[in-house]
C-alpha positions in Angstrom: 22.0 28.7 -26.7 24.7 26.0 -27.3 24.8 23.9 -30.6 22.1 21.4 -31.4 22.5 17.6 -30.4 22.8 14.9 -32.4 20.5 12.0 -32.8 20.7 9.8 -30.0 22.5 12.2 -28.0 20.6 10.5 -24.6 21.2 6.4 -25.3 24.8 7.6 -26.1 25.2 9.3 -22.7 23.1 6.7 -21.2 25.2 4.2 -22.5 28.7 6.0 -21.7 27.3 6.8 -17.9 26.5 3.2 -17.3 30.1 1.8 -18.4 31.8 4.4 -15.6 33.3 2.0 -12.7 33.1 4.9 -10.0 29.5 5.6 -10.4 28.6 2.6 -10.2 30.8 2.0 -7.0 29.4 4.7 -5.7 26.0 4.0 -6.3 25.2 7.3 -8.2 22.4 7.3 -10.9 21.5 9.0 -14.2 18.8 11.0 -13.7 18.0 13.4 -16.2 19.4 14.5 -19.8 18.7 17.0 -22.0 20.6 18.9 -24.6 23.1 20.8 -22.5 21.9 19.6 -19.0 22.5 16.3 -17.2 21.2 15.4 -13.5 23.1 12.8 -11.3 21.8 11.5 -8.0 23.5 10.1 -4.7 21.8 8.8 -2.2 23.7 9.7 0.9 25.0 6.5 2.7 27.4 6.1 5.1 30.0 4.3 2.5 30.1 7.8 1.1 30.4 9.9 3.6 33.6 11.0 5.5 34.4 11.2 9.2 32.1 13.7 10.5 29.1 12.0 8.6 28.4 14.4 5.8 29.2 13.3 1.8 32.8 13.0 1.4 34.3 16.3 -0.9 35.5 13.4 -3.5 32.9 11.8 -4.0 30.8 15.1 -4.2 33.4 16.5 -6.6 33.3 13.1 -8.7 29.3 13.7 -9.4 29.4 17.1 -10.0 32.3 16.1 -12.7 30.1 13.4 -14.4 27.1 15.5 -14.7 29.4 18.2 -15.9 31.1 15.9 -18.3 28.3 14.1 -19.6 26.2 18.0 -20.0 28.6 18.5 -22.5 29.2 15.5 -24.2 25.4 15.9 -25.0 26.4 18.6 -27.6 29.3 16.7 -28.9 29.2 14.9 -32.0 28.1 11.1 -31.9 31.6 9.6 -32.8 33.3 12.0 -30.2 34.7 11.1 -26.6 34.6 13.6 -23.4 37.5 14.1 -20.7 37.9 16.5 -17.9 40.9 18.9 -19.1 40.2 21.5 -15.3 37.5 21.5 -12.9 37.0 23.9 -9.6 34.9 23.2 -6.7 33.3 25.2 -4.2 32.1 23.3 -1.2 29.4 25.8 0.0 27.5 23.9 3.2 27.7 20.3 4.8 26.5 17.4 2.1 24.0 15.9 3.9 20.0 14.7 3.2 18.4 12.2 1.9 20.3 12.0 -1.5 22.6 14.6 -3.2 21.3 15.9 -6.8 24.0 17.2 -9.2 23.2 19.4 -12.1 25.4 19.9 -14.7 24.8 22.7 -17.5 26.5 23.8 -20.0 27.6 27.5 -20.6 29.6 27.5 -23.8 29.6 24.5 -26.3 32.6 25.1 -28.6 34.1 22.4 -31.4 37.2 21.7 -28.6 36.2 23.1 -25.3 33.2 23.4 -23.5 33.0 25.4 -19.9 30.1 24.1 -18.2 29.0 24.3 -14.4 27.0 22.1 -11.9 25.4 22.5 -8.5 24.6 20.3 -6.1 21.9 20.3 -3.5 21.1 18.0 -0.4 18.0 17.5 -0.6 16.0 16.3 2.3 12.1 16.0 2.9 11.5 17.9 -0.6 13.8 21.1 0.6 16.9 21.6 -1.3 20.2 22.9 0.3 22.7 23.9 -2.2 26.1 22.4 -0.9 28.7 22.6 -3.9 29.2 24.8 -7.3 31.9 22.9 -9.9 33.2 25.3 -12.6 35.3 23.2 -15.8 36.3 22.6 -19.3 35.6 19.5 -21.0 37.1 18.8 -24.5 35.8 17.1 -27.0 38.4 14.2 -28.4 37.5 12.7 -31.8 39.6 10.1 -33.6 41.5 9.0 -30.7 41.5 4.7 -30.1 39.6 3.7 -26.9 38.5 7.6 -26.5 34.7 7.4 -27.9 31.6 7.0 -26.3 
């Protein structure tokens, strides 16, 4: 099981999700967040999507990043920042549904570097149809100016 949280652990996530530009421009919403786990939502639109009408990869790879990112920073102290340092993603199916859910977990929660993973699922009429799997390594960056929260 990865390391404890911290007090506050969710409004500091809530807080650090809300001031992200590109999920906001994409219209993606916090969901869910637990220690170690965080849930992002899209609602599939066509200002996501790409030329043959499914989710567009990017913006597919960009929730799967922040739900990711934000699993880990869950376990990260209260004065620390997250960044992506190496993500992989497996597109597995055709995004496509009503809204795409992205699940991020972590796997291993160490003082630097975290691996986590996340899945993604279109998800239409209640049935879920796993379309992506995002592998990375987050690190934790403390005492760094305009690199918190």
């Amino acid at each position: 099981m990865p390391r404890a949280p911290e007090p506050g652990f969710e409004d500091r996530v809530r807080e650090s999700f809300a001031r992200q530009r590109l999920m906001e421009t994409l219209g993606a919403r916090l969901v869910r967040v637990e220690a170690g786990e965080v849930d992002v939502e899209l609602d599939v639109r066509d200002e996501v999507g790409q030329q043959h009408g499914f989710v567009h990869a990017g913006a597919l790879a960009s929730i799967l990043d922040s739900a990711a990112g934000f699993a880990a920073y869950t376990l990260m102290p209260a004065d620390a920042g997250v960044l992506s340092v190496e993500f992989k993603v497996n597109l597995l199916a055709p995004a496509r549904g009503e809204v795409i859910v992205a699940r991020g977990r972590v796997v291993r929660a160490g003082r630097t570097i975290s691996v986590v993973t996340a899945d993604a699922f279109g998800v239409e009429g209640g049935r879920e149809t796993h379309v992506a799997t995002f592998t990375g390594t987050m690190m934790t960056i403390q005492g760094r100016p305009g690199v918190a929260g």
